[in-house]
Each structure stands twice: as C-alpha cells, then as structure tokens.
N, CA, C and O atoms as a DFTB+ gen file, in Angstrom:
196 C
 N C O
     1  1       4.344     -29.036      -1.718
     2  2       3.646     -28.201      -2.693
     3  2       3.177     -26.888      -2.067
     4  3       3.053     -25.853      -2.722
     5  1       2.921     -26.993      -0.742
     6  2       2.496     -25.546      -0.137
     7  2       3.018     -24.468       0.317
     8  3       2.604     -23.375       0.704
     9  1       4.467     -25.223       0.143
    10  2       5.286     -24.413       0.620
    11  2       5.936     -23.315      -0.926
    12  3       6.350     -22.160      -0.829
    13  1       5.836     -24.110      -2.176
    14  2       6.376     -23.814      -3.233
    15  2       5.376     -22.197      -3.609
    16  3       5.720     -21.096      -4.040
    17  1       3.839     -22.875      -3.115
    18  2       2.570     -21.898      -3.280
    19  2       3.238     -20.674      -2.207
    20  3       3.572     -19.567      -2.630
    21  1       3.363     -21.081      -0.780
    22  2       3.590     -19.886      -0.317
    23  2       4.661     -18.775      -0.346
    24  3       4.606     -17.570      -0.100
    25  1       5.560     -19.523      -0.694
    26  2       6.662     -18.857      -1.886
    27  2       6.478     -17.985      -2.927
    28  3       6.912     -16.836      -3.015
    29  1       5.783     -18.622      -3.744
    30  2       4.949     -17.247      -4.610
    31  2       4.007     -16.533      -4.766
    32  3       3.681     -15.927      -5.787
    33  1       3.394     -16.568      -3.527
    34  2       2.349     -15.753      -3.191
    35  2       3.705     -14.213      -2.244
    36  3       3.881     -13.058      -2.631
    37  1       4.218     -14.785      -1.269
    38  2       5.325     -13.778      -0.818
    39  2       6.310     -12.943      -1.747
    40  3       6.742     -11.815      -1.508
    41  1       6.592     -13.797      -2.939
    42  2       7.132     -12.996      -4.474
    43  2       6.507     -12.385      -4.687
    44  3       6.989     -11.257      -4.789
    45  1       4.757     -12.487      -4.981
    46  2       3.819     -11.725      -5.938
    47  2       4.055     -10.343      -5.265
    48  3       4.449      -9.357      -5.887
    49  1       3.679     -10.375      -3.474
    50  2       3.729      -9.410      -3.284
    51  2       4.243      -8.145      -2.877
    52  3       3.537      -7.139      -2.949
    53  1       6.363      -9.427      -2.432
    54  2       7.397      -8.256      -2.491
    55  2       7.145      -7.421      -4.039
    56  3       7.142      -6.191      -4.087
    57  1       6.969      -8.162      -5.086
    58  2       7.131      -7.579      -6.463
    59  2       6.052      -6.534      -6.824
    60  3       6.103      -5.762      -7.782
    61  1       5.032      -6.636      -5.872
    62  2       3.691      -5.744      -5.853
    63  2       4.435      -4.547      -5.179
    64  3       4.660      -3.516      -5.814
    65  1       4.713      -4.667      -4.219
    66  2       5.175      -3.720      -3.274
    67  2       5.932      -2.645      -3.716
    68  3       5.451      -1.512      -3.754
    69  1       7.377      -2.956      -4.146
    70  2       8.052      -2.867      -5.220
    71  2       7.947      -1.838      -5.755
    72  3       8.575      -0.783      -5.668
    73  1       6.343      -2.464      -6.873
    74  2       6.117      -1.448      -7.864
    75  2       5.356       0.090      -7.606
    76  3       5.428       1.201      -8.129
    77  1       4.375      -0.716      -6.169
    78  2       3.823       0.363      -6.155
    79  2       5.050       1.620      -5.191
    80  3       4.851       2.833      -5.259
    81  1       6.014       1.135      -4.525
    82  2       7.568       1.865      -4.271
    83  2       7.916       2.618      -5.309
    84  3       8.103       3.766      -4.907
    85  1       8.072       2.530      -6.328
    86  2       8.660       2.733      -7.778
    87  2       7.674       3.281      -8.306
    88  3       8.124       4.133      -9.072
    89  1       6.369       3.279      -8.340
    90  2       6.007       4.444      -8.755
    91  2       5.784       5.961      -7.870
    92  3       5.784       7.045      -8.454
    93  1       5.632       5.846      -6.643
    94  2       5.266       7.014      -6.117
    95  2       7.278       7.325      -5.859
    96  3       7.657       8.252      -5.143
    97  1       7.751       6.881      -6.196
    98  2       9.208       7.466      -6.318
    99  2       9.384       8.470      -7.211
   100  3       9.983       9.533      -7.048
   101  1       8.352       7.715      -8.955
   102  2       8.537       8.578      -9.977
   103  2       7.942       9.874      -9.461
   104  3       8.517      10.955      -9.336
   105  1       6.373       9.491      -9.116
   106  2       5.746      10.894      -8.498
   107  2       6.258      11.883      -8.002
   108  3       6.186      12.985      -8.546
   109  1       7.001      11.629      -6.637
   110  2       7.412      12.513      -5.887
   111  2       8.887      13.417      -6.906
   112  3       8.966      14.639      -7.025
   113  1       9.844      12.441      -7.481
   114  2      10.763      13.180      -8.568
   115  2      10.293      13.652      -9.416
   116  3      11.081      14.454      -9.918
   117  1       8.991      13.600     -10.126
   118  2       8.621      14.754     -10.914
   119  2       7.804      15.592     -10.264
   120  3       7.186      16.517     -10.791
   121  1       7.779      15.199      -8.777
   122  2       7.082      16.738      -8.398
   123  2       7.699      17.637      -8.038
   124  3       7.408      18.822      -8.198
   125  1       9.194      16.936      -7.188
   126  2      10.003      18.164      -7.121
   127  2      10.871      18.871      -8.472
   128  3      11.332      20.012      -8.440
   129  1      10.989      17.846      -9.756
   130  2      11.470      18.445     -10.848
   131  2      10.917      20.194     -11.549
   132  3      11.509      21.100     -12.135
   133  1       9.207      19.926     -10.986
   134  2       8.604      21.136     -11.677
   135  2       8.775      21.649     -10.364
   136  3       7.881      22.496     -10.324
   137  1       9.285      21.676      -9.388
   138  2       9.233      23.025      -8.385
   139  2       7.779      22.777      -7.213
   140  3       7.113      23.734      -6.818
   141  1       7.634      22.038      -7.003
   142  2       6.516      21.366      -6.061
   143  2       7.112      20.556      -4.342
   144  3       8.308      20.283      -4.245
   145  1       6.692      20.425      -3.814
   146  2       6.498      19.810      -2.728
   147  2       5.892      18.476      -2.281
   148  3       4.666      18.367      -2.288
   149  1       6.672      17.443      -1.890
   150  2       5.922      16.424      -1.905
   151  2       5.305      16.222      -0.306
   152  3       6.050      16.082       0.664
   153  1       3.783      16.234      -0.217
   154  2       3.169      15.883       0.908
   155  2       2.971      14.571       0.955
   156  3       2.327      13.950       0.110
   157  1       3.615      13.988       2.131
   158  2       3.691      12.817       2.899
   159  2       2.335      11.932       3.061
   160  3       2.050      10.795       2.685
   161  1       1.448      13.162       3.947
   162  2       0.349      12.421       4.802
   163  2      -0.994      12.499       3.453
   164  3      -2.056      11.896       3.601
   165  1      -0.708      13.275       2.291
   166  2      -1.858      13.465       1.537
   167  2      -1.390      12.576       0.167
   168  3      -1.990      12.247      -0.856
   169  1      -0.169      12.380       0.614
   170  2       0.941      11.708      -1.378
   171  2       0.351      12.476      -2.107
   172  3      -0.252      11.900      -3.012
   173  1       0.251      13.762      -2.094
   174  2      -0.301      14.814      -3.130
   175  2       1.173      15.828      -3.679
   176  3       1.963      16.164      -2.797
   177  1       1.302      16.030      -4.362
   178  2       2.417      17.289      -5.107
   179  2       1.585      18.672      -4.826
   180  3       0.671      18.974      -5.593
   181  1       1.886      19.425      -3.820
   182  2       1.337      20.325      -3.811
   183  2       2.798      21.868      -4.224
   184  3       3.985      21.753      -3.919
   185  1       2.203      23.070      -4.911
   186  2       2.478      23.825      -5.387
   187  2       2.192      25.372      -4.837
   188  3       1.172      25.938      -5.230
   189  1       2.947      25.934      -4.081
   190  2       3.049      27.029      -3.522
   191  2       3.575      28.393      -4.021
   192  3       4.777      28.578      -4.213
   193  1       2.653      29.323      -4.220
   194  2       2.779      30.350      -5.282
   195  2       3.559      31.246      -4.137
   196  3       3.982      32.368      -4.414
C-alpha cells in the first residue's frame, strides 16, 4: 500500500511541476510575442524603449 501512496505522491508532483513548466512557457512566449525580453534571474518580461 505504501508503495502505491508513494507513487502518487511522485505523479502529483511530476504533474505539479509540469504545470508550473507550462505556464511560465506561456509567459515567456507572450513576452517575446509583444516585443519584450524574458529575464531569467527576475522571471519578469521586461521592455526596453
């Protein structure tokens, strides 16, 4: 049985992982879509006039 538990505790959180992968993916492609820069060390879209 503990092994079945630790099984989906390691799912929950490849699938956590994942998502939070998949979203700062979207981030960074719509930051370079509007003409932005994606900073690494801040995960900020920054914009240079």
């Amino acid at each position: 049985m503990k092994t079945k538990l630790a099984t989906l505790c390691i799912l929950a959180l490849m699938f956590l992982a994942g998502a939070l992968w998949f979203n700062d993916w979207l981030a960074i492609d719509g930051c370079l879509d509007h003409g932005g820069q994606w900073d690494h060390s801040h995960s900020a879209c920054m914009f240079h006039r």
